[in-house]
GUDOPA-392044 format. One record per residue (C-alpha): residue number from 1; x, y, z. Coordinates in steps of 0.001 Angstrom, whole numbers, plus 500000, padded with zeros to 6 digits. Layout:
<pators>
+-----+--------+--------+--------+
! seq !      u !      v !      w !
+-----+--------+--------+--------+
! NUM !      X !      Y !      Z !
...
+-----+--------+--------+--------+
</pators>
This chain:
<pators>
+-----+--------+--------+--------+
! seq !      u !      v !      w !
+-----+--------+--------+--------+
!   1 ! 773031 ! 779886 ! 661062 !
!   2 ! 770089 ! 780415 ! 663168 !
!   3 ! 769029 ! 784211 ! 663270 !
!   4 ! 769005 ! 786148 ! 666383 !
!   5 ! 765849 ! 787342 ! 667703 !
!   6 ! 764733 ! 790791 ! 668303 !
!   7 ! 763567 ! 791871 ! 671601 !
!   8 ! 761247 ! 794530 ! 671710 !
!   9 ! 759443 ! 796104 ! 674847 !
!  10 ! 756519 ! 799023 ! 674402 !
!  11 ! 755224 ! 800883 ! 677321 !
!  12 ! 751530 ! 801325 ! 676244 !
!  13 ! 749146 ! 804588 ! 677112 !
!  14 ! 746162 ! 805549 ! 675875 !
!  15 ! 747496 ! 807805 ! 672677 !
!  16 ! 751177 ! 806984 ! 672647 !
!  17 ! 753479 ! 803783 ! 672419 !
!  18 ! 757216 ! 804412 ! 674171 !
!  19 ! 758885 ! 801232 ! 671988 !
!  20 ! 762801 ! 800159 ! 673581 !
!  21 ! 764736 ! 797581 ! 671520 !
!  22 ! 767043 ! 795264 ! 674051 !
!  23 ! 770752 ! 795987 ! 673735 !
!  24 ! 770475 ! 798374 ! 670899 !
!  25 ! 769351 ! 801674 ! 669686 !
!  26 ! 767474 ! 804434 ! 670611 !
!  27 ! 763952 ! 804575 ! 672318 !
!  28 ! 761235 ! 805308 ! 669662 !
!  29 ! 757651 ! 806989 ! 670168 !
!  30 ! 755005 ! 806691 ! 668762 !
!  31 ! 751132 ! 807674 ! 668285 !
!  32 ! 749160 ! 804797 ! 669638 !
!  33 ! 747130 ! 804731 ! 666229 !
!  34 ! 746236 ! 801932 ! 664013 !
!  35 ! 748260 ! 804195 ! 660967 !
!  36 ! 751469 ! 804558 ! 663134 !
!  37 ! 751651 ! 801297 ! 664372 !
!  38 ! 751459 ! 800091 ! 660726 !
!  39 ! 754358 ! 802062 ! 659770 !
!  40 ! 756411 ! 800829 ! 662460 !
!  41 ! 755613 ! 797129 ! 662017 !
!  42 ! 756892 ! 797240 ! 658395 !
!  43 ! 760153 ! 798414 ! 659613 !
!  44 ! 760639 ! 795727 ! 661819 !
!  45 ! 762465 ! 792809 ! 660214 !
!  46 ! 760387 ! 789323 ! 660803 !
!  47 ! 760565 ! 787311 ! 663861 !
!  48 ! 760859 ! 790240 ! 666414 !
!  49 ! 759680 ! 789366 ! 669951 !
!  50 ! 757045 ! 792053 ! 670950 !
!  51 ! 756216 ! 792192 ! 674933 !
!  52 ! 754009 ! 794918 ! 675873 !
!  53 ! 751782 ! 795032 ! 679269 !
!  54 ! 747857 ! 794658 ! 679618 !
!  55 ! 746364 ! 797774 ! 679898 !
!  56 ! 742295 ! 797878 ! 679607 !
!  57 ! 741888 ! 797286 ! 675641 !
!  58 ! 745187 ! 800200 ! 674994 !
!  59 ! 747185 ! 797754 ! 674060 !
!  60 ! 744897 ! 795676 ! 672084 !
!  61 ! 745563 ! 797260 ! 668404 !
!  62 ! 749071 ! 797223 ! 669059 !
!  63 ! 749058 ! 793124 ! 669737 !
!  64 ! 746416 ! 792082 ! 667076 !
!  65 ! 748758 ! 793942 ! 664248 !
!  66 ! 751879 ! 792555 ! 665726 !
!  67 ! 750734 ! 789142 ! 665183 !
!  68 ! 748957 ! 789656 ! 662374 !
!  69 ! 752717 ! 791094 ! 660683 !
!  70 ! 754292 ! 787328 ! 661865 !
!  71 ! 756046 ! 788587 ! 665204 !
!  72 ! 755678 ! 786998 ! 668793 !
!  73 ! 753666 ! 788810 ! 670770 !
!  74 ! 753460 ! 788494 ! 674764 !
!  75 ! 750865 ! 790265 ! 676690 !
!  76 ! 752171 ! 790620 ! 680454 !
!  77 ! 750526 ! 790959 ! 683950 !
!  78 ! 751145 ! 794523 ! 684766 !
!  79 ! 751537 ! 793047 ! 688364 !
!  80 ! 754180 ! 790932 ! 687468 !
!  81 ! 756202 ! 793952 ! 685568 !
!  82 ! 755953 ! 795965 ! 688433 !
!  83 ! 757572 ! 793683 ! 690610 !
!  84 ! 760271 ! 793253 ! 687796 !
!  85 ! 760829 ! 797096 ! 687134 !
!  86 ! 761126 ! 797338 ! 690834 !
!  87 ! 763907 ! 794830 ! 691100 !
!  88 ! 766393 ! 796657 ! 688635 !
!  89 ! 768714 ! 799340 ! 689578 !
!  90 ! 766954 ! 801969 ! 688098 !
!  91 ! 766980 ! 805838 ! 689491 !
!  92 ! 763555 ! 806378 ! 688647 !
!  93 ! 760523 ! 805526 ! 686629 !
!  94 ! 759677 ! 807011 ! 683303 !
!  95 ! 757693 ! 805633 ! 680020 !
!  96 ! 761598 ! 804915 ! 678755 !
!  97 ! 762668 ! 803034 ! 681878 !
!  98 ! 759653 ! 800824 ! 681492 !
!  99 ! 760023 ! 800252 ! 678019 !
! 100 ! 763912 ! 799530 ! 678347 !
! 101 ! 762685 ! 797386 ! 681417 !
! 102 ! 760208 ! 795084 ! 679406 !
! 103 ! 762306 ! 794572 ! 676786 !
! 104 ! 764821 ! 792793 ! 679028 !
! 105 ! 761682 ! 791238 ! 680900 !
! 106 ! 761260 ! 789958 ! 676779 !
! 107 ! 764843 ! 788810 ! 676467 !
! 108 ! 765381 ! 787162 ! 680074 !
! 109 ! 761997 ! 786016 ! 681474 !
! 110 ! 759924 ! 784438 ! 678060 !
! 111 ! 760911 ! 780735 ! 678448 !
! 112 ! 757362 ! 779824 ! 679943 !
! 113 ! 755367 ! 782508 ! 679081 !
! 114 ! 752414 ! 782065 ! 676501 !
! 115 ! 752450 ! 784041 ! 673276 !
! 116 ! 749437 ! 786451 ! 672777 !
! 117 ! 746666 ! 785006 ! 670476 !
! 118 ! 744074 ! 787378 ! 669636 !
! 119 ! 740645 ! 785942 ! 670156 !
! 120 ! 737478 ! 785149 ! 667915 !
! 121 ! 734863 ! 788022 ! 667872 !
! 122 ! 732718 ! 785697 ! 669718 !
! 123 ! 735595 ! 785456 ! 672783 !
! 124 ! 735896 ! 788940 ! 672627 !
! 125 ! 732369 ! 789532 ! 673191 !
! 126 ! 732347 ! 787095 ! 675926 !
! 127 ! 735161 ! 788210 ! 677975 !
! 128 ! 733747 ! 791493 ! 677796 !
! 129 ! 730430 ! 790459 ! 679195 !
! 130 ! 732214 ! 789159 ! 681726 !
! 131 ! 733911 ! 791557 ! 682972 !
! 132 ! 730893 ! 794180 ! 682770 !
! 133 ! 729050 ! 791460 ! 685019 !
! 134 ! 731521 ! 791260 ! 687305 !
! 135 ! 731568 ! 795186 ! 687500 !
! 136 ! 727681 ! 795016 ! 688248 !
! 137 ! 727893 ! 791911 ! 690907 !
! 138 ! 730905 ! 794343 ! 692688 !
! 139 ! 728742 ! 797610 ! 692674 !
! 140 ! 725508 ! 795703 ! 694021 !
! 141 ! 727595 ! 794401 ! 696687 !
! 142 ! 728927 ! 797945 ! 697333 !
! 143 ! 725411 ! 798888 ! 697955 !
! 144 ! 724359 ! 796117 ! 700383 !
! 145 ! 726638 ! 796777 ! 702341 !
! 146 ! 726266 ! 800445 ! 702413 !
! 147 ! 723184 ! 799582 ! 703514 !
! 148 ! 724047 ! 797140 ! 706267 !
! 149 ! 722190 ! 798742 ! 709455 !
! 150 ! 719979 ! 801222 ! 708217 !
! 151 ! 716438 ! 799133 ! 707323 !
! 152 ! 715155 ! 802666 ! 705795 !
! 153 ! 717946 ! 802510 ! 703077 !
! 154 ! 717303 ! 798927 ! 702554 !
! 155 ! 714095 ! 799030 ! 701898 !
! 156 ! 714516 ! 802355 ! 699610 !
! 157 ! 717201 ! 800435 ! 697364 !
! 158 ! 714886 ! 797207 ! 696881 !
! 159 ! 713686 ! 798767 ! 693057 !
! 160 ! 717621 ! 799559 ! 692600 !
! 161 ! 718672 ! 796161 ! 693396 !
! 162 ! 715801 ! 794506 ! 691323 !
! 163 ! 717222 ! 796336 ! 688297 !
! 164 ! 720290 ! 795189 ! 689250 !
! 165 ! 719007 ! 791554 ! 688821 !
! 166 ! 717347 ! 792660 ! 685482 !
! 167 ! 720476 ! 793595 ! 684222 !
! 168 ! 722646 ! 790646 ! 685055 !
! 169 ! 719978 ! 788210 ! 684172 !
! 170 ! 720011 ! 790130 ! 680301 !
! 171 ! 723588 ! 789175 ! 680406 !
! 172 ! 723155 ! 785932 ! 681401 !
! 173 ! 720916 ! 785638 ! 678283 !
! 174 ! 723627 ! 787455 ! 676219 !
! 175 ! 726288 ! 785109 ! 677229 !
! 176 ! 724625 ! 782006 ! 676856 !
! 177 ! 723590 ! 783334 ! 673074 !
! 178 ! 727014 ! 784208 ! 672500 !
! 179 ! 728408 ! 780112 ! 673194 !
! 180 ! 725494 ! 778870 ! 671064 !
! 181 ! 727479 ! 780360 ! 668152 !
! 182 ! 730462 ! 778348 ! 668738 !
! 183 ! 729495 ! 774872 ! 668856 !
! 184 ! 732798 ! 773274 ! 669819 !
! 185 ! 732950 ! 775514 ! 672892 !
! 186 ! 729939 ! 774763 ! 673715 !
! 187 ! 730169 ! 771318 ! 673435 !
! 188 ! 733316 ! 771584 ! 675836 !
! 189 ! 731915 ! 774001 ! 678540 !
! 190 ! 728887 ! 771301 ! 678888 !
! 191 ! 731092 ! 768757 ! 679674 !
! 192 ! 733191 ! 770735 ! 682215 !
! 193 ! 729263 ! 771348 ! 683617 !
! 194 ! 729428 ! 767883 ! 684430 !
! 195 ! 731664 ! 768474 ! 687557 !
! 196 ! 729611 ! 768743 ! 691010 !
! 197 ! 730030 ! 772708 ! 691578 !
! 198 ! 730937 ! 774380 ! 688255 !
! 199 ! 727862 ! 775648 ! 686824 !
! 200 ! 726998 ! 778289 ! 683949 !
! 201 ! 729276 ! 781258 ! 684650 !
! 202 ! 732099 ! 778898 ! 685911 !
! 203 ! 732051 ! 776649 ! 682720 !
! 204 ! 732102 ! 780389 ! 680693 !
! 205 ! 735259 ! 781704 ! 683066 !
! 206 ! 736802 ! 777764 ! 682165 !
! 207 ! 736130 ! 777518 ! 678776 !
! 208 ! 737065 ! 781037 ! 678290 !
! 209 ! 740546 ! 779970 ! 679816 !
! 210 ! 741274 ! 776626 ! 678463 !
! 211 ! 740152 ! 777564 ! 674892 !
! 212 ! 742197 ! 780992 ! 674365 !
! 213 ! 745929 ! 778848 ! 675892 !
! 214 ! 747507 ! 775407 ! 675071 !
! 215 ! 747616 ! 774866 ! 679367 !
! 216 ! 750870 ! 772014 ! 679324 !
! 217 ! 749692 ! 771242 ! 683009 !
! 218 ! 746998 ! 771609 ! 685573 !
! 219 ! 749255 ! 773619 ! 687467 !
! 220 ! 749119 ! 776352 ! 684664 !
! 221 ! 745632 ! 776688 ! 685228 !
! 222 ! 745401 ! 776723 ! 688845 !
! 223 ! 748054 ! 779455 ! 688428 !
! 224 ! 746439 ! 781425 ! 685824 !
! 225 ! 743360 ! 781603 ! 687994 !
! 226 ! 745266 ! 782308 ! 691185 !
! 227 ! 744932 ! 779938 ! 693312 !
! 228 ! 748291 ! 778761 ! 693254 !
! 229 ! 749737 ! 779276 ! 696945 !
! 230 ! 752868 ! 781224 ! 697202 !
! 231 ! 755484 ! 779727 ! 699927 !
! 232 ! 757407 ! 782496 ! 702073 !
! 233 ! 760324 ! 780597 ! 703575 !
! 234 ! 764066 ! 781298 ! 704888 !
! 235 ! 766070 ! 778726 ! 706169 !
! 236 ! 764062 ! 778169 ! 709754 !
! 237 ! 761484 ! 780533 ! 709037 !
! 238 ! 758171 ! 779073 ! 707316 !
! 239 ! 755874 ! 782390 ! 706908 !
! 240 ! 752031 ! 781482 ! 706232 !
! 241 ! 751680 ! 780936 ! 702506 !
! 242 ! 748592 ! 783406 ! 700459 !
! 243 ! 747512 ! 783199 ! 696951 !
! 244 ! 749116 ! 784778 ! 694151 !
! 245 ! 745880 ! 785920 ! 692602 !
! 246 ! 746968 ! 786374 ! 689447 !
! 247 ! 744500 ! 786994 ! 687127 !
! 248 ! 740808 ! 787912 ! 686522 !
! 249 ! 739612 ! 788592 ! 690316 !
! 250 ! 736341 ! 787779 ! 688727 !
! 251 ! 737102 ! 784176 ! 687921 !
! 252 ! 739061 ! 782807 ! 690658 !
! 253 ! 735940 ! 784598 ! 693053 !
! 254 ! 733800 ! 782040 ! 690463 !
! 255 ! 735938 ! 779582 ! 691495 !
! 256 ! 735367 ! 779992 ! 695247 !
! 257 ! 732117 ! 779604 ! 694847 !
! 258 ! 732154 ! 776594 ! 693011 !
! 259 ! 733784 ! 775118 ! 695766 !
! 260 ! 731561 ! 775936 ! 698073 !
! 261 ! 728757 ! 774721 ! 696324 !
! 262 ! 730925 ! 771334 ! 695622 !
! 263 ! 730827 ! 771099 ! 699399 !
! 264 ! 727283 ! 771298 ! 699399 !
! 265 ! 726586 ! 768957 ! 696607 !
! 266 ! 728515 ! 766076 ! 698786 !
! 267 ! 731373 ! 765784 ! 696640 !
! 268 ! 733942 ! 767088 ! 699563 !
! 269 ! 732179 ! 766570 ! 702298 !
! 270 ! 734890 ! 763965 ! 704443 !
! 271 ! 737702 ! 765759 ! 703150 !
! 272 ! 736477 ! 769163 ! 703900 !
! 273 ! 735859 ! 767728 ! 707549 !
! 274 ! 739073 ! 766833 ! 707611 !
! 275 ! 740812 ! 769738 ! 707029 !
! 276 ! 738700 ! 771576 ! 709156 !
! 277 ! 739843 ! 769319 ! 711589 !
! 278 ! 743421 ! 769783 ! 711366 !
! 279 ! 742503 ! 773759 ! 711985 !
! 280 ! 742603 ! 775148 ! 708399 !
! 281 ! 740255 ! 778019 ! 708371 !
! 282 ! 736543 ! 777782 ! 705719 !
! 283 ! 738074 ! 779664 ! 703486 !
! 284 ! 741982 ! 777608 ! 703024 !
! 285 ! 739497 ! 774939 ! 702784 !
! 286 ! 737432 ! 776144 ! 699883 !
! 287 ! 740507 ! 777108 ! 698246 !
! 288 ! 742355 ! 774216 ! 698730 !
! 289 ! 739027 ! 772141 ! 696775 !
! 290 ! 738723 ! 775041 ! 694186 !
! 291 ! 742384 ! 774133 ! 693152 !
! 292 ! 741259 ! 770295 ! 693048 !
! 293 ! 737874 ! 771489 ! 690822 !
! 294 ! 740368 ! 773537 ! 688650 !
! 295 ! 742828 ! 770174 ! 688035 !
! 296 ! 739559 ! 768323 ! 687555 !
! 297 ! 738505 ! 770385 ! 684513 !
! 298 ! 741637 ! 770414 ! 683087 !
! 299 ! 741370 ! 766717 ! 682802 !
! 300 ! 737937 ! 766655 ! 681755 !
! 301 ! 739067 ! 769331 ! 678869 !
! 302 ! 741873 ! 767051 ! 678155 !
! 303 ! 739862 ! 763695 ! 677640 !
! 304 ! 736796 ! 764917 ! 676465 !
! 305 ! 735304 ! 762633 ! 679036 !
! 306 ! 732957 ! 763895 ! 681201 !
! 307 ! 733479 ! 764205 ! 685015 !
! 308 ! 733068 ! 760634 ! 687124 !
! 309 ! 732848 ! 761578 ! 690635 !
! 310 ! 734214 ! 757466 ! 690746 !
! 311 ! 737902 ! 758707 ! 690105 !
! 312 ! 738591 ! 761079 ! 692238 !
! 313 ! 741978 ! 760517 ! 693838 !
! 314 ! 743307 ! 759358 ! 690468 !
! 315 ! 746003 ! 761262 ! 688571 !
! 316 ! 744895 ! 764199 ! 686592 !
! 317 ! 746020 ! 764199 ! 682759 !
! 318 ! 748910 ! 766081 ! 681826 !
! 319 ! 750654 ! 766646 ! 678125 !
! 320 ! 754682 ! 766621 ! 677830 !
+-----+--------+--------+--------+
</pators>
């Protein structure tokens, strides 16, 4: 007889867990501390299903324990909860209500979603890098533009700015030291370097990706980076389709620029006149070829082959 499943939901803070169990029992809190969580996992019999949302590095403890005690963990978009909590006929919204509300995302909603699996120390680091780049790149261009008019303040922030490039070049350095340490990665992110437009910090974002979850399809990627486009249609109405952007906005911005620099390289060059020529706007365009680059390093991860500009048009690998 095949034991039924536990489905668990845990609205995360900062210094306390709000933990609802689907279909049974009362809500529990507690102290969002490596002690208390401790306690709580041994009370759980095996096998639970734990589903908690992202929230900065809150949540973190509670999903590296979790999986360390044997349970399946899930670490949700907070975007996609929202939209979930927001479709149940609920008279409010408390820590309770969301926990209660995860646990039946847990229960209902889990077929295709990919278990949490903590990363290496060296992943860790590298993510982190990442995002504290992408933080830098986002104030700098806060500044530039603050700027935009005033040649005065432009010329006053050229030391600030240099700095700036300092600082991202050191993490640059950082990163690159960091993939030296994990040979098999690095192996991997040069041959996804092979493809006309992904370069260093594209091959990291990739890697990063494709390393961390078994993908099944292309599609999965091109989602979890999002640049999958979302139709809006009802009966005769066919609304203009956007991106989910899903996701690190760091990477799929990565990803837009790898396009554009595919463009340059020559790789795109008829198609992207094409396109244009049928009225789709730069920026569709670069979108619509950052989705292609994304299917094309899937199947490059996948074969271990490295990219041969020779193929393109053929079928992309897939695993069943």
């Amino acid at each position: 007889m095949n034991q039924v499943s536990i489905d668990i939901g845990v609205d995360v803070s900062k210094d306390e867990l709000v933990v609802a169990t689907y279909g049974q029992g009362p809500v529990v809190c507690l102290a969002n501390r490596p002690a208390a969580i401790q306690r709580w996992l041994k009370e759980l019999p095996p096998g639970c299903r734990i589903g908690m949302e992202a929230t900065n590095t809150y949540h973190v403890q509670l999903a590296e324990r979790a999986y360390a005690a044997g349970h399946c963990v899930y670490v949700f978009n907070p975007r996609q909860i929202a939209r979930y909590l927001g479709s149940l006929r609920q008279r409010g919204k408390t820590d309770l209500l969301d926990a209660r509300g995860i646990a039946r995302f847990v229960h209902n909603e889990t077929d295709q979603a990919h278990p949490f699996v903590p990363p290496t120390a060296e992943q860790r680091c590298i993510a982190s890098l990442v995002r504290r780049r992408h933080l830098l790149v986002k104030q700098r261009a806060a500044l530039l533009q603050s700027s935009h008019g005033e040649p005065w303040l432009q010329q006053a922030l050229q030391p600030l700015l240099a700095e700036y490039r300092k600082l991202l070049s050191t993490l640059d350095v950082e990163l690159e030291r960091l993939l030296a340490q994990i040979p098999r990665l690095a192996e991997q992110r040069r041959l996804l370097q092979s493809i006309m437009g992904i370069g260093p910090l594209v091959s990291i974002a990739l890697s990063q990706h494709l390393s961390q979850t078994d993908y099944r399809r292309s599609d999965a990627l091109v989602a979890a980076f999002g640049h999958d486009p979302r139709p809006r249609e009802s009966g005769c109405y066919q609304g203009s389709r956007k991106l989910s952007k899903q996701g690190h906005p760091e990477y799929r911005r990565l990803l837009y620029l790898a396009a554009q620099e595919a463009c340059r390289a020559g790789l795109w060059q008829s198609e992207r006149a094409a396109w244009l020529a049928r009225g789709l706007s730069k920026t569709a365009v670069n979108c619509i070829i950052a989705r292609k680059l994304l299917r094309i390093a899937f199947a490059v991860w996948c074969s271990g082959i490295p990219f041969d500009r020779n193929r393109i048009g053929q079928q992309a690998c897939g695993r069943t």
